[in-house]
C-alpha positions in Angstrom: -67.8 -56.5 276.4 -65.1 -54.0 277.0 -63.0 -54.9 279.8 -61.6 -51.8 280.9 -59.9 -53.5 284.2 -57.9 -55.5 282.1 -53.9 -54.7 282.3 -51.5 -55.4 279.4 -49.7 -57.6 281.7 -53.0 -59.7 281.5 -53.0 -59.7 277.9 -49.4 -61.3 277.9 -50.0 -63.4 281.3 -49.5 -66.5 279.9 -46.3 -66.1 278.9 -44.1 -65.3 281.6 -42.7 -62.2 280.5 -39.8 -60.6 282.4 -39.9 -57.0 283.7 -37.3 -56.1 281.5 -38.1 -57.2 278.4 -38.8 -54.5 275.7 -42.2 -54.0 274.7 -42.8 -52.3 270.9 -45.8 -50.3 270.4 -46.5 -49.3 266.8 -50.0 -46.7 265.7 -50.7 -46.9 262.3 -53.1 -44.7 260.2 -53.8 -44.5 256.2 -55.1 -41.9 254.5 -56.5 -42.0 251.1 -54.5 -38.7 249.4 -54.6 -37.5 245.9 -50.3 -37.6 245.4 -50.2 -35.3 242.4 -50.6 -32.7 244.5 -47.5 -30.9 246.4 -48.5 -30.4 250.1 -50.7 -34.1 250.2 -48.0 -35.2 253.1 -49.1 -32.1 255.1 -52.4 -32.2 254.2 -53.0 -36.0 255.6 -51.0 -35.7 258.3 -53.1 -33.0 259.5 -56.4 -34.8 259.1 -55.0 -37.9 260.4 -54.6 -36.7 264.0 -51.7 -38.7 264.2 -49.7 -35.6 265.7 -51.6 -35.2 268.8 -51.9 -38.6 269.2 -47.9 -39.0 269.1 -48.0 -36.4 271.5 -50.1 -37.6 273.9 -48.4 -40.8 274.3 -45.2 -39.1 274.5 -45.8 -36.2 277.3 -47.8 -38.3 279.8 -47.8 -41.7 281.2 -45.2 -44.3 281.1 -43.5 -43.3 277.9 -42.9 -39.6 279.4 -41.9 -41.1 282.9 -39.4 -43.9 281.5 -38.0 -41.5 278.8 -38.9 -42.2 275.0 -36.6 -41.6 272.1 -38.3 -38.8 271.0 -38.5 -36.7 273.1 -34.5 -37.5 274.0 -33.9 -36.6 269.8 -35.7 -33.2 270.6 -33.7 -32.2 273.5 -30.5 -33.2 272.1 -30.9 -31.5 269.0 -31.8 -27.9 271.1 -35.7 -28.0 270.3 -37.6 -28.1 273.4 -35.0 -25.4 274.8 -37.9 -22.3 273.7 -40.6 -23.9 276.2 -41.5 -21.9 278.7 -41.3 -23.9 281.9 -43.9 -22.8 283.5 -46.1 -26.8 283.3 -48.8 -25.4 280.6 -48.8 -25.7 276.9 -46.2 -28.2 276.8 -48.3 -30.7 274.9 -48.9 -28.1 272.4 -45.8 -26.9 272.3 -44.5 -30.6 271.3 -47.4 -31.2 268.7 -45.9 -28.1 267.5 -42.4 -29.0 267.3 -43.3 -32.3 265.6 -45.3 -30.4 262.6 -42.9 -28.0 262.3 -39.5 -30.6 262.0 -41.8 -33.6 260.4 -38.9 -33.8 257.3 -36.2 -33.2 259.1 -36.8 -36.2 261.6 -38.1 -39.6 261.4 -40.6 -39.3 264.2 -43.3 -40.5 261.9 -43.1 -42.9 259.5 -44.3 -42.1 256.2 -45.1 -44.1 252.6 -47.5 -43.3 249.7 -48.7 -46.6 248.1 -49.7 -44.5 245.0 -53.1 -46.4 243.0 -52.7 -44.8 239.7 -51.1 -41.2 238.9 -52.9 -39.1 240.9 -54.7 -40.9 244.1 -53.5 -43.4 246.6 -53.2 -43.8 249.8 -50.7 -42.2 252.9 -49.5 -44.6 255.7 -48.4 -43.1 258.7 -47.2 -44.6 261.8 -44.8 -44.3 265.1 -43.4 -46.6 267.1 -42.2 -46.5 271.0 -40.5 -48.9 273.3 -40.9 -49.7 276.6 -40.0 -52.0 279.1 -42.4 -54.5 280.5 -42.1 -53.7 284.0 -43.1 -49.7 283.1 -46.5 -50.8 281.3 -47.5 -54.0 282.7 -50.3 -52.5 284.7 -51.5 -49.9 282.2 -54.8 -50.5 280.9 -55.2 -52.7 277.6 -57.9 -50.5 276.5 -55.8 -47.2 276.7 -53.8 -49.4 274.2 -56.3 -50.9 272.2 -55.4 -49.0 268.6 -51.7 -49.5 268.8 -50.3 -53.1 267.9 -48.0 -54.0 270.9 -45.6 -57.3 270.6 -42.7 -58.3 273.0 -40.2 -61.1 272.4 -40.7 -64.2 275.1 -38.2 -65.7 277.2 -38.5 -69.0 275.0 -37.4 -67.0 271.8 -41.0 -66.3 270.5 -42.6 -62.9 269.5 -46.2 -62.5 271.0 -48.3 -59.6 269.6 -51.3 -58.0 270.5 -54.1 -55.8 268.4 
């Protein structure tokens, strides 16, 4: 059973984790492609989802409230400065700006494990930080599709899936 009362920081109780300690989230999706053709990238990134689900994580919650690189990258390089600040669309309007920069940046991490010469397979993924104090009482379930790990005070990395 699902328990959706369950915080991160009870997933990692055990181990005494300080609030500062950086936590590393990582979403990963594959997609079978056929390579040979030119726009496959596009084409799987766009069935994937993996866009809008960067985006939400990235323009609510604690990785929007405690800053995440991305989102730094894109106002640093000028290209959030054509959003209308009026509080709608911004979501959109980021989704947006990922598709349209995807090569230019390395916002999602990309690799084609090719099977033969024409089909494989797309991996895709994107990774955040955090510290532990900002997500300790998130919900684990909210969570429950990225892999999330954070190093220990006694030197060990603890992961959860």
């Amino acid at each position: 059973m699902v328990n959706f009362k369950e915080t991160i920081a009870d997933k990692f109780s055990d181990h005494n984790i300080p609030d500062e300690s950086e936590v590393i989230f990582r979403y990963e999706e594959n997609v079978e492609v056929q390579h040979h053709y030119d726009d496959y990238v596009n084409d799987a990134i766009e069935s994937s989802g993996i866009i809008y689900t960067l985006t939400d994580v990235i323009v609510d919650g604690p990785f929007y409230k405690n800053g995440n690189w991305i989102l730094e990258e894109m106002r640093d390089n000028d290209l959030l400065n054509n959003y209308e600040r009026d509080s709608s669309g911004f979501e959109e309007f980021v989704a947006d700006t990922i598709r349209d920069n995807l090569y230019e940046y390395e916002w999602i991490e990309r690799e084609t494990i090719r099977y033969d010469y024409k089909r494989g397979q797309l991996r895709m993924a994107f990774e955040l930080t955090a510290p532990f104090s900002a997500i300790k009482n998130e919900s684990a379930v909210t969570y429950g599709t990225y892999s999330i790990s954070v190093n220990t005070p006694a030197g060990m990395s603890i992961s959860m899936s």
